[in-house]
FILOTOR-563568 format. One record per residue (C-alpha): residue number from 1; residue in three letters; y negated, x negated, z. Coordinates in steps of 0.2 Angstrom, whole numbers, plus 5000, padded with zeros to 4 digits. Each point is the difference from the previous one (the first is absolute). Layout:
# FILOTOR-563568
REC    i   aa     y     x     z
REC  NUM  Ala     Y     X     Z
...
//
This chain:
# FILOTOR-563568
REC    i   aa     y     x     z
REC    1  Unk  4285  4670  5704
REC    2  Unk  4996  5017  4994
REC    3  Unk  4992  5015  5008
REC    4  Unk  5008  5014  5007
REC    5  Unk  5003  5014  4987
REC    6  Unk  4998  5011  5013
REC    7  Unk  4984  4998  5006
REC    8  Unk  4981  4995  4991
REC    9  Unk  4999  4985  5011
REC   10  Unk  4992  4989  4986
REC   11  Unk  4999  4982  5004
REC   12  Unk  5003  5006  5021
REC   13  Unk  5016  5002  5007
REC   14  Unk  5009  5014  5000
REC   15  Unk  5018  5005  5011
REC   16  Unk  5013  4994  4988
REC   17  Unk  4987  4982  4996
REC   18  Unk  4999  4998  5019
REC   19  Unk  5021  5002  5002
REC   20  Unk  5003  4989  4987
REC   21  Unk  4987  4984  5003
REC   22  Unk  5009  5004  5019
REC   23  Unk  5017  4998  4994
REC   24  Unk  4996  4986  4988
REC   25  Unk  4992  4990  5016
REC   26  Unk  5016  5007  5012
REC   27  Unk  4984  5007  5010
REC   28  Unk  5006  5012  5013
REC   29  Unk  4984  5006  5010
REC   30  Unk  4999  4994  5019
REC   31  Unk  4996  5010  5015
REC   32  Unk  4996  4987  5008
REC   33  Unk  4986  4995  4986
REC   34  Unk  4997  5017  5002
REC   35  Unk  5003  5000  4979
REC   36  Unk  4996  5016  4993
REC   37  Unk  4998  4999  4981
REC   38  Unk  4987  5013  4992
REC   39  Unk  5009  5007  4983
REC   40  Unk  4985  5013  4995
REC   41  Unk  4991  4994  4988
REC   42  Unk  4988  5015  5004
REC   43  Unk  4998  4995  5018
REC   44  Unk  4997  4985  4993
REC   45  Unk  4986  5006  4991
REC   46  Unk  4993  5008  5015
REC   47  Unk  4999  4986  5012
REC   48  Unk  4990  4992  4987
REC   49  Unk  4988  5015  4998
REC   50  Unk  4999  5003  5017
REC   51  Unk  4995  4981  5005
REC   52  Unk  4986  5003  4985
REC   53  Unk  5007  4982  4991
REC   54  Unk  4988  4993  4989
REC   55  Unk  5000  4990  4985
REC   56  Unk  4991  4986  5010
REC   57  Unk  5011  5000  5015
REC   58  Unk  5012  4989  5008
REC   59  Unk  5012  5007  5007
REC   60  Unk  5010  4994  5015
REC   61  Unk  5018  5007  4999
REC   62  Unk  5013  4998  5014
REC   63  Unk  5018  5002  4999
REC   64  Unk  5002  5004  4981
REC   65  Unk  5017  5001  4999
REC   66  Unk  5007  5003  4984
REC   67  Unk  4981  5003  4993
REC   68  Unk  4998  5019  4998
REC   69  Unk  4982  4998  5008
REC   70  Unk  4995  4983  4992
REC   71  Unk  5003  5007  4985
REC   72  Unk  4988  5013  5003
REC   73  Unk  4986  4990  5009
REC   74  Unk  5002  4987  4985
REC   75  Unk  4998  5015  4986
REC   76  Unk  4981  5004  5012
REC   77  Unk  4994  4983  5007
REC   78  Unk  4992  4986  4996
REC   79  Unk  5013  4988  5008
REC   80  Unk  5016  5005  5010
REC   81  Unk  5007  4985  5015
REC   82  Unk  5016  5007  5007
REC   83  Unk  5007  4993  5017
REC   84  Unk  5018  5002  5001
REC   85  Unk  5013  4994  5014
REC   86  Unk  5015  5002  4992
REC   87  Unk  5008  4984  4990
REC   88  Unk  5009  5011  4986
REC   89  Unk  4986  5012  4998
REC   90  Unk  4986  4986  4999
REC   91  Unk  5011  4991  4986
REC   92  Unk  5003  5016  4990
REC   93  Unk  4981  5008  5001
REC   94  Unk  4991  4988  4987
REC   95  Unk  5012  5004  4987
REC   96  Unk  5001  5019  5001
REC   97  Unk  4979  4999  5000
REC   98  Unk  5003  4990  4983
REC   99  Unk  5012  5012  4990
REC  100  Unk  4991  5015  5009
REC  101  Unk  4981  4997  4998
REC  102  Unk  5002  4982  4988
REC  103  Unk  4982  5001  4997
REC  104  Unk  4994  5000  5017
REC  105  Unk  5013  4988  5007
REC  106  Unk  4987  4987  5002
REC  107  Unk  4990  5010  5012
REC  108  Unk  5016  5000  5012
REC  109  Unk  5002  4987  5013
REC  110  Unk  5015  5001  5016
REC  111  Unk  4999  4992  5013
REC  112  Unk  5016  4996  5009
REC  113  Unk  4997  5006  5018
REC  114  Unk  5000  5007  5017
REC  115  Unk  4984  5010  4998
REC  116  Unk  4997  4995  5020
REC  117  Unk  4999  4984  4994
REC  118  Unk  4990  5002  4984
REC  119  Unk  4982  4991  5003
REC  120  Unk  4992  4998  4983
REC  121  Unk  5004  5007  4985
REC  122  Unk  5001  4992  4981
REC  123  Unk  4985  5004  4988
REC  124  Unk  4983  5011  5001
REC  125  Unk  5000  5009  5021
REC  126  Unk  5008  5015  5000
REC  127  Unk  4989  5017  5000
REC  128  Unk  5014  5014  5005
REC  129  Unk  5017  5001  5008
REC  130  Unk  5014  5012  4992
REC  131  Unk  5014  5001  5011
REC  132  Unk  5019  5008  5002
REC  133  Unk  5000  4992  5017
REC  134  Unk  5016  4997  5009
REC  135  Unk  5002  5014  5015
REC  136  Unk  5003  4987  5012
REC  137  Unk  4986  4989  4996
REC  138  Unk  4988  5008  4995
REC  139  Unk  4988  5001  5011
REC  140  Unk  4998  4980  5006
REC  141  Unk  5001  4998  4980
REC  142  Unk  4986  5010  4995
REC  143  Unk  4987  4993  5016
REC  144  Unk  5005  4983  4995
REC  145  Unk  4996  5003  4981
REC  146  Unk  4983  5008  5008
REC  147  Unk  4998  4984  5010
REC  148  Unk  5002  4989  4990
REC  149  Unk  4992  5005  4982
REC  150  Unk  4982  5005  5005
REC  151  Unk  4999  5004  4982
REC  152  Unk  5013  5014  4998
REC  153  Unk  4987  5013  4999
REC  154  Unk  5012  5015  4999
REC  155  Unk  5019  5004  5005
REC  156  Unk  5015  5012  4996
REC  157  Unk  5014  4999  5010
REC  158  Unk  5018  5012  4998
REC  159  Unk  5005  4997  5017
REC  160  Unk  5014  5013  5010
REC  161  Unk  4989  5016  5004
REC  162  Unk  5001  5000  5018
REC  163  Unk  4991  4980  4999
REC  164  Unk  4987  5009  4986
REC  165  Unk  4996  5012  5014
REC  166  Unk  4998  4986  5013
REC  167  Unk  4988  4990  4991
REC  168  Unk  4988  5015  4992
REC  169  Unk  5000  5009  5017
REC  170  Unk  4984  5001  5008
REC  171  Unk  4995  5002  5020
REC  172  Unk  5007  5013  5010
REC  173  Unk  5018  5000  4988
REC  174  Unk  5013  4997  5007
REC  175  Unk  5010  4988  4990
REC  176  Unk  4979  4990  5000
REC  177  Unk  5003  4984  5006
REC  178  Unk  5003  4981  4996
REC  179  Unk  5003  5001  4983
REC  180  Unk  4984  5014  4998
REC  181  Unk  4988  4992  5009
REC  182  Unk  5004  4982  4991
REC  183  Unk  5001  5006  4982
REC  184  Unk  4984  5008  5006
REC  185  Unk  4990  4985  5003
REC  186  Unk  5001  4994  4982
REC  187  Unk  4999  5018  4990
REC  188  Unk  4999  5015  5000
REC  189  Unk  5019  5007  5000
REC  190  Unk  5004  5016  4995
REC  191  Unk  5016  5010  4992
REC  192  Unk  5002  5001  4981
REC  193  Unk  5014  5009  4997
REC  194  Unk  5018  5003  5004
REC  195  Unk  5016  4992  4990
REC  196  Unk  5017  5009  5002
REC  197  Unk  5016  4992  4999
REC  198  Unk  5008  5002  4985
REC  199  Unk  4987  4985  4991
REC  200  Unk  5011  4988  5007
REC  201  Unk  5017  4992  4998
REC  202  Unk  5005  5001  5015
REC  203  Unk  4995  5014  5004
REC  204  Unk  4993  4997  5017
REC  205  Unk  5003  5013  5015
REC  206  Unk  4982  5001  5002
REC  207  Unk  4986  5005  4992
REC  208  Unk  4986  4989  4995
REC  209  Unk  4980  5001  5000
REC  210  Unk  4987  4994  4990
REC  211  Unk  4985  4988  5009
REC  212  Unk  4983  4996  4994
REC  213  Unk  4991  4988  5009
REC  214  Unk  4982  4994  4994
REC  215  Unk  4993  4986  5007
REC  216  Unk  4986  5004  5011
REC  217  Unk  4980  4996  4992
REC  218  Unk  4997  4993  5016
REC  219  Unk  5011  4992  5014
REC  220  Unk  5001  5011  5017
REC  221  Unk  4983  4992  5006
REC  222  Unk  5004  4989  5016
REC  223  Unk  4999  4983  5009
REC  224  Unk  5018  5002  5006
REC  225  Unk  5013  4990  4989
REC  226  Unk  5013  5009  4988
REC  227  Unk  5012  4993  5014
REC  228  Unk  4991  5005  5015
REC  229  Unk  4999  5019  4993
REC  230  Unk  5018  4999  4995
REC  231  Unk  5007  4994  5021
REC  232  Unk  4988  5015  5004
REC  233  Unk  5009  5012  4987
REC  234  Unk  5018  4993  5005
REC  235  Unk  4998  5001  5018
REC  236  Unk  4995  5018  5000
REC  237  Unk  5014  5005  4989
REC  238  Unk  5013  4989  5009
REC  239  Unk  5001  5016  5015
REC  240  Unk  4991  5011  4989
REC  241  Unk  5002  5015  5014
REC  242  Unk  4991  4991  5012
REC  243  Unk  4981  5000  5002
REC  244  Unk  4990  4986  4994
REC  245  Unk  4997  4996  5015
REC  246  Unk  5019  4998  5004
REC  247  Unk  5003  4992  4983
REC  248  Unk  4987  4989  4999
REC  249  Unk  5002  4991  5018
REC  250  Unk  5011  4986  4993
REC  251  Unk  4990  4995  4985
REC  252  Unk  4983  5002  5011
REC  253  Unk  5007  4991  5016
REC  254  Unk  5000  5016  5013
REC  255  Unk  4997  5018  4998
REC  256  Unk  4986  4998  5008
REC  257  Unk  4992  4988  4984
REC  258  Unk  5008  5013  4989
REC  259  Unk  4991  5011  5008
REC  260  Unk  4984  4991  5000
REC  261  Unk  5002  4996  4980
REC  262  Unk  5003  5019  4997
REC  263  Unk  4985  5006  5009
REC  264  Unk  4988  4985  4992
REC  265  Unk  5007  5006  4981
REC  266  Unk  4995  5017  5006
REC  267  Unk  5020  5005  5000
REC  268  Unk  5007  5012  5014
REC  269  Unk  5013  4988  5007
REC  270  Unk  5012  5017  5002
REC  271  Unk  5000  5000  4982
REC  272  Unk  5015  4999  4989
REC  273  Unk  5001  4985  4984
REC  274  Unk  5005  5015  4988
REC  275  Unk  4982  5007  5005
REC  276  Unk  4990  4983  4994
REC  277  Unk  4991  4995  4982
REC  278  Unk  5004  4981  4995
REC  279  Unk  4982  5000  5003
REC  280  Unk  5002  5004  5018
REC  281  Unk  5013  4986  5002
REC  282  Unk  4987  4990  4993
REC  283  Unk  4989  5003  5014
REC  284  Unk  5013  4999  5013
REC  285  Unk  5006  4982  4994
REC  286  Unk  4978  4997  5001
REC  287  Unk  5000  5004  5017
REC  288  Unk  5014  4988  5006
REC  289  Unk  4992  4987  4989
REC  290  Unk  4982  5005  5009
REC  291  Unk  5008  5001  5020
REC  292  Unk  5009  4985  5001
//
């Protein structure tokens, strides 16, 4: 396969190498996968500066596609494991790392997936997530991923900008809520940057955002379980206009317990979820815990 004359892609994938693997597989991108191919090779370059990729990583790639990123990750990492869903794309992603980047091929592995489902992972732990996330799954993706690999020590997602915004916004935002105050428990999430829509093939009819995510030193500092934080964190969101008193009476019993657990945490129960730190989640699940 050669590269595109057109651009100084190198061993990445440029427009006219991502239309041709596409038309060789009969690959049409999905809007229901969300499929939205990256055909940069610059913005390629960039996610991989931007997550800081080093040559002793491994890298946890989800939805690869038609490999623009891997390639990339593969050129800076140590090790590059690629989760992909889709039958044809899983088949033909191997083979394009092995003509692309033949001397690295052997620091590629795919696993053939539903990244919901992944568990465990072939080879060394990984150390960083590098992401084109699907829009309409990207969030559940990215907290499971957190959840379940302990080790992955820093993350960076391309997600649709408005879901960038959600999970980097801090209290008293706005758009702060589930997602923020989630992502917020395992790093500290901010911005990195802003992606326009010409990158991709198809162009989406949104424009996308750059996440950094890095694993918090230490763990928000509490008795309550992940779990117990996260009922706290859902109830409060689930009638987000109301009080905390209001939206808490069903996951405390009353609005009265509610009440009684706000107070306790040292949380006016006339406060609003937006307003509230993980932390002070943390404390709310606590006193719950402690009352009953």
């Amino acid at each position: 396969m050669s590269n595109s004359s057109t651009d100084d892609s190198g061993p990445l994938l440029g427009p006219a190498d991502i239309r041709e693997l596409a038309g060789a597989l009969g690959v049409r991108p999905t809007k229901q996968r969300g499929q939205n191919f990256v055909i940069d090779a610059n913005t390629v370059r960039r996610i991989v500066r931007t997550a800081e990729v080093r040559p002793d990583d491994v890298v946890v790639e989800i939805g690869p596609g038609l490999g623009s990123l891997t390639l990339g990750l593969l050129e800076a990492a140590d090790r590059v494991i690629a989760i992909e869903i889709d039958e044809v794309l899983a088949a033909a992603l191997p083979s394009t790392v092995a003509a692309r980047l033949p001397g690295r091929a052997d620091r590629f592995a795919l696993v053939h997936s539903d990244a919901m489902h992944v568990t465990e992972l072939p080879g060394p732990e990984p150390t960083a997530l590098v992401a084109n996330l699907p829009y309409n799954v990207a969030v559940p993706v990215l907290l499971h991923m957190l959840a379940t690999f302990p080790s992955i020590d820093r993350t960076l997602v391309m997600v649709q900008s408005e879901v960038a915004d959600r999970l980097a916004a801090r209290p008293g935002n706005k758009v702060y809520g589930v997602p923020s105050v989630k992502a917020n428990w395992y790093a500290e999430v901010k911005r990195a940057g802003a992606i326009g829509r010409n990158v991709f093939w198809p162009a989406p009819n949104v424009d996308s955002g750059l996440v950094s995510l890095v694993r918090r030193d230490k763990p928000v500092e509490t008795s309550a379980t992940r779990a117990e934080v996260f009922g706290v964190v859902d109830a409060a969101f689930a009638q987000r206009r109301k009080t905390l008193r209001a939206a808490l009476a069903g996951w405390a019993g009353s609005a009265a317990a509610a009440e009684a657990a706000l107070v306790a945490a040292g949380i006016s129960p006339q406060a609003r979820g937006e307003a509230l730190t993980v932390e002070e989640f943390a404390r709310i699940a606590e006193m719950r815990e402690a009352g009953k």
